[in-house]
C-alpha positions in Angstrom: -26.3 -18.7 -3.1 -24.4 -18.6 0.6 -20.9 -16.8 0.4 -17.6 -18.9 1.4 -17.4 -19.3 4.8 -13.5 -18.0 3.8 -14.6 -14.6 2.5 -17.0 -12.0 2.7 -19.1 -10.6 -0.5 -17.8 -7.2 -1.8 -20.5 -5.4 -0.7 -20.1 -6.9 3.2 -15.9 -5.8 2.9 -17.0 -2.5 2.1 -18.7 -2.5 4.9 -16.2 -3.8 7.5 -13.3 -1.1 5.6 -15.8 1.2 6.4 -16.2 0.9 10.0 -12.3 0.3 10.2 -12.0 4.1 8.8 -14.5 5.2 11.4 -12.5 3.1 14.1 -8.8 5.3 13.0 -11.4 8.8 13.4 -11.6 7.7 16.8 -8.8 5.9 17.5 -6.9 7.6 20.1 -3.3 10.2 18.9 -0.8 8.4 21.3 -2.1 4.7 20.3 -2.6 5.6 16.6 1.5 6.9 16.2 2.7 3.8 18.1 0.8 1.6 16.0 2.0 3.6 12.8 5.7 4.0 14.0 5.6 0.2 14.3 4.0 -0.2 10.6 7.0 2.7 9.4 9.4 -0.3 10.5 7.6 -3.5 9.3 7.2 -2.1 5.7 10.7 -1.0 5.9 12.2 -4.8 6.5 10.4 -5.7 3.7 11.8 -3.0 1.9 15.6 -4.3 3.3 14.5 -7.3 1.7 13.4 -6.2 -1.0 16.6 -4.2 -1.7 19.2 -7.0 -0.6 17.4 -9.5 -3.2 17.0 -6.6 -6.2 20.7 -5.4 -5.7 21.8 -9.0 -4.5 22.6 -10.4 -8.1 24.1 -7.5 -10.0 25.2 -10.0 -13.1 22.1 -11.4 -13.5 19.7 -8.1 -12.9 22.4 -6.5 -15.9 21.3 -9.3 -18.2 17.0 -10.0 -16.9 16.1 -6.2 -15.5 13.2 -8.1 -15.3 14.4 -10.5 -12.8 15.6 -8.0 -10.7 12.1 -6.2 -10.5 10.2 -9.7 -10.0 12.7 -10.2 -6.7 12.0 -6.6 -6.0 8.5 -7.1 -6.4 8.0 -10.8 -4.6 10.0 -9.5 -1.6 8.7 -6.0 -0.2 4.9 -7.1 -0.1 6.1 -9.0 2.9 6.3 -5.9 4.6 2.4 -5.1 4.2 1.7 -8.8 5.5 3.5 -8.2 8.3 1.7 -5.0 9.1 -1.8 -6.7 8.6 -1.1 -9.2 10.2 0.0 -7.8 13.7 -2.4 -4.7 13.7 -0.2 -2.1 12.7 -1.2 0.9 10.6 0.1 2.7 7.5 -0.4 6.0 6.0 -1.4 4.6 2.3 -5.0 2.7 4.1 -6.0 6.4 5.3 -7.3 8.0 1.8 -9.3 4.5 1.2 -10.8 5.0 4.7 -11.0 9.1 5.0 -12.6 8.9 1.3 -15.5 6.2 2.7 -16.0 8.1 6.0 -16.2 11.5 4.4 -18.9 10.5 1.8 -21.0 8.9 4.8 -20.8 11.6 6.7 -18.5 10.7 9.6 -15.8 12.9 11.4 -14.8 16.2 11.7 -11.9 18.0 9.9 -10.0 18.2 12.8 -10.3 14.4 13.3 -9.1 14.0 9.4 -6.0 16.2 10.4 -4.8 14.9 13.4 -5.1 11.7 12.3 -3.4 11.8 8.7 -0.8 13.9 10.5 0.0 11.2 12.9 0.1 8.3 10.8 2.0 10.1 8.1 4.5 11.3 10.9 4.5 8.2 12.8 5.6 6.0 9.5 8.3 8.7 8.8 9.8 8.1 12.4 9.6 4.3 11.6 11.1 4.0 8.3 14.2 6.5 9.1 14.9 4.6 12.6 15.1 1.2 10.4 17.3 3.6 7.6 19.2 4.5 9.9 19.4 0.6 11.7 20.4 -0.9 8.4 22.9 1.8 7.0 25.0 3.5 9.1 24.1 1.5 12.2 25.0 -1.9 10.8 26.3 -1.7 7.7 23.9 -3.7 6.1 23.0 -1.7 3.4 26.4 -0.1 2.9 28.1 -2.9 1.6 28.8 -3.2 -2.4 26.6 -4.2 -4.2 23.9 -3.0 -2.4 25.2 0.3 -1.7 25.4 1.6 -5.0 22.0 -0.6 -6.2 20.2 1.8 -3.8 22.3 4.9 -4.9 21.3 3.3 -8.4 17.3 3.3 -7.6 16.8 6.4 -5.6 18.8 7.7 -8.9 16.3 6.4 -11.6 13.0 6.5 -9.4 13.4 10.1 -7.8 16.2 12.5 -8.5 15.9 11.6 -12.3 12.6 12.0 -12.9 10.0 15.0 -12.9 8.0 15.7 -10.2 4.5 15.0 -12.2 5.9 11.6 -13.4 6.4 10.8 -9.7 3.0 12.0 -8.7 1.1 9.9 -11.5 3.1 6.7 -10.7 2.3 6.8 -6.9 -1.3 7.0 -8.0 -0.7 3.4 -9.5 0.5 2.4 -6.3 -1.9 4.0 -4.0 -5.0 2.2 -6.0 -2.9 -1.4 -5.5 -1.8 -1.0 -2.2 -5.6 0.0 -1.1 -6.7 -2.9 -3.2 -4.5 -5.2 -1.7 -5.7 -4.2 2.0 -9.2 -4.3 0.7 -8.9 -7.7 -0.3 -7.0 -8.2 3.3 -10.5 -7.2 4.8 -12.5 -9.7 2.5 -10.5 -12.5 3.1 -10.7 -14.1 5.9 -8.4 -17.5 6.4 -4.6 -16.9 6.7 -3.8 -18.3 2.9 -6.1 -16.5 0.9 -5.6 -13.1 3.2 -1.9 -13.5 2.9 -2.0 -13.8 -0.9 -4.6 -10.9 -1.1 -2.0 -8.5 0.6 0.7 -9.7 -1.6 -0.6 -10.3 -5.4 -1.9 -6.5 -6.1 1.1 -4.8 -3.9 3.4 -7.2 -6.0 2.5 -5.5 -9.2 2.9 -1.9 -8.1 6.5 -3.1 -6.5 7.2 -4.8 -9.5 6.5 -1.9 -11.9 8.3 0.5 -9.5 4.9 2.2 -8.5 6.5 4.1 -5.3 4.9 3.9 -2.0 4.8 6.9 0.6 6.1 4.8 3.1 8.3 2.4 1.4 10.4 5.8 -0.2 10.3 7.2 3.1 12.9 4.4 4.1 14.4 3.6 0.4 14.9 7.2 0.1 16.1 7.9 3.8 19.0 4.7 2.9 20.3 6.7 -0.1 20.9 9.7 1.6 22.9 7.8 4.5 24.4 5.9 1.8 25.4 8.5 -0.2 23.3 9.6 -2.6 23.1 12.9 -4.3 19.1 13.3 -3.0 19.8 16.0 -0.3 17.3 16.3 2.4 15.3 18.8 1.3 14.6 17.3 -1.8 13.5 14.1 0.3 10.6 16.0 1.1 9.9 17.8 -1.7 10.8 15.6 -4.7 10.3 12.2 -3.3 7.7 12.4 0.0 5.6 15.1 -1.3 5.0 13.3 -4.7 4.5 10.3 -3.4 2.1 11.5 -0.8 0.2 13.2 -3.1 -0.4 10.1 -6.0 -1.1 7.9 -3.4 -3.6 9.6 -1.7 -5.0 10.0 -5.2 -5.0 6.3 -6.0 -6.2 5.1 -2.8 -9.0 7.7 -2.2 -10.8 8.0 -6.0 -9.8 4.5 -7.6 -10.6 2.5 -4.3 -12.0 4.6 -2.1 -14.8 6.0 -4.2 -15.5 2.9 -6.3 -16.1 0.9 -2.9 -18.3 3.8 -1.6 -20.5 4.3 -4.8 -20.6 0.6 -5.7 -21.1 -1.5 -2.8 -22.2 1.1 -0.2 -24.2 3.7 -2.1 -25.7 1.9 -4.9 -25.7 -1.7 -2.4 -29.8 -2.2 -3.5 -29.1 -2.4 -6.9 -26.8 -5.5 -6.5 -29.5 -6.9 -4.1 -32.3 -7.9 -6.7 -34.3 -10.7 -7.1 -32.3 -13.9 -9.3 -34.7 -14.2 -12.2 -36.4 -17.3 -11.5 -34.8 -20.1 -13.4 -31.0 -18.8 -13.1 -29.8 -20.8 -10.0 -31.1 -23.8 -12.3 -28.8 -23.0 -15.1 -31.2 -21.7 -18.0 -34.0 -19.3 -18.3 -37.5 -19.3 -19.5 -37.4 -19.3 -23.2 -34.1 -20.9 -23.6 -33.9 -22.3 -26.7 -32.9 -26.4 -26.8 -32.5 -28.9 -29.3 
């Protein structure tokens, strides 16, 4: 049976995210940081959204937490849209794309470093500049009541909770998000690629599944906003976490899967359609 001219089979998108991971080993340092400072930014105006909308209704959100996640949720997927979309780069796509390129064989270590170092740094430079922009810069953020709706979150999502608790949900997150940009890869007309970005990055937003590059900036507001996250624990509490799950999620629950299933074990899902299947019954069906 031919595959929609709109996407291609799983097996073919394994494929393509595989040569994109080989294309970021050999992409050059200087290009690769621009690219990634400009994704730091474009994930953080989603997250502005994302925060004006969630902290933007403070009677209603009191009454529906739910509603205030599903605005949450619907809003900061933008962010990864608008990365796809104009070829910028994001940390969270690398352990999809070092797991693939590892188990085939590609790269050296030093090539794994550099690069994961200069994405990681590059979206870090990005998300604080666009902080920055929209707290003490602007005043955007540091208005009521989304000033003490993002005092409120970084509260809840970071500086109350344990560090392991952290760590396991950013591994719910780095599957989705790697899911989502999968999906990115297999569809190909604008609709159905926009949607693919958006649906599994919605539930990981929506269930407060934290995203490296997304707390980098959430995170980065508080502080300048004042909340009591100090910088130190920025890094150690919230980045390092968050880092950590993601990398998790993205590299075995996508990563691997992609590799084993539609790279590794690609002959198995190639065999011959027992004859009579494409007509709708097979030999020995029973009829009245």
């Amino acid at each position: 049976m031919a595959e929609s001219s709109g996407a291609l089979s799983p097996i073919e998108a394994s494929q393509q995210t595989l040569q994109t991971g080989i294309h970021h080993l050999t992409e050059s340092i200087e290009l690769a940081f621009i690219k990634n400072v400009y994704g730091g930014m474009l994930l953080s105006a989603g997250g502005m959204l994302s925060l004006i909308l969630g902290a933007g209704f403070k009677g209603a959100s009191e009454e529906n937490p739910g509603l205030q996640r599903l605005l949450q949720g619907s809003a900061f997927p933008i962010g990864l849209v608008l990365v796809y979309t104009v070829g910028a780069e994001l940390f969270t796509g690398l352990p999809m794309w070092w797991t693939m390129t590892a188990l085939a064989r590609r790269g050296t270590l030093k090539q794994y470093i550099l690069g994961t170092l200069t994405s990681w740094v590059g979206n870090l430079v990005g998300a604080v500049f666009i902080a920055a922009l929209t707290s003490n810069f602007t005043g955007t953020l540091q208005q009521e009541p989304w000033r003490s709706g993002v005092i409120s979150q970084v509260q809840e999502d970071i500086v109350d909770l344990p560090f392991h608790t952290i760590f396991l949900r950013a591994i719910g997150c780095g599957w989705l998000v790697t899911v989502a940009m999968f999906l990115g890869t297999q569809n190909k007309d604008g609709i159905s690629k926009v949607l693919a970005l958006h649906l599994p990055f919605l539930i990981a937003t929506v269930a407060r599944f934290p995203h490296t590059v997304e707390y980098m900036y959430l995170a980065a507001v508080g502080i300048m906003v004042g909340s009591p996250l100090g910088v130190g624990a920025y890094f150690w509490k919230c980045l390092l976490p968050i880092t950590l799950g993601n990398t998790v999620g993205g590299g075995v629950f996508t990563g691997l899967y992609l590799w084993y299933v539609n790279l590794k074990r690609a002959d198995d899902q190639k065999q011959d359609v027992p004859e009579g299947w494409e007509s709708g019954r097979l030999d020995g069906d029973y009829h009245d």
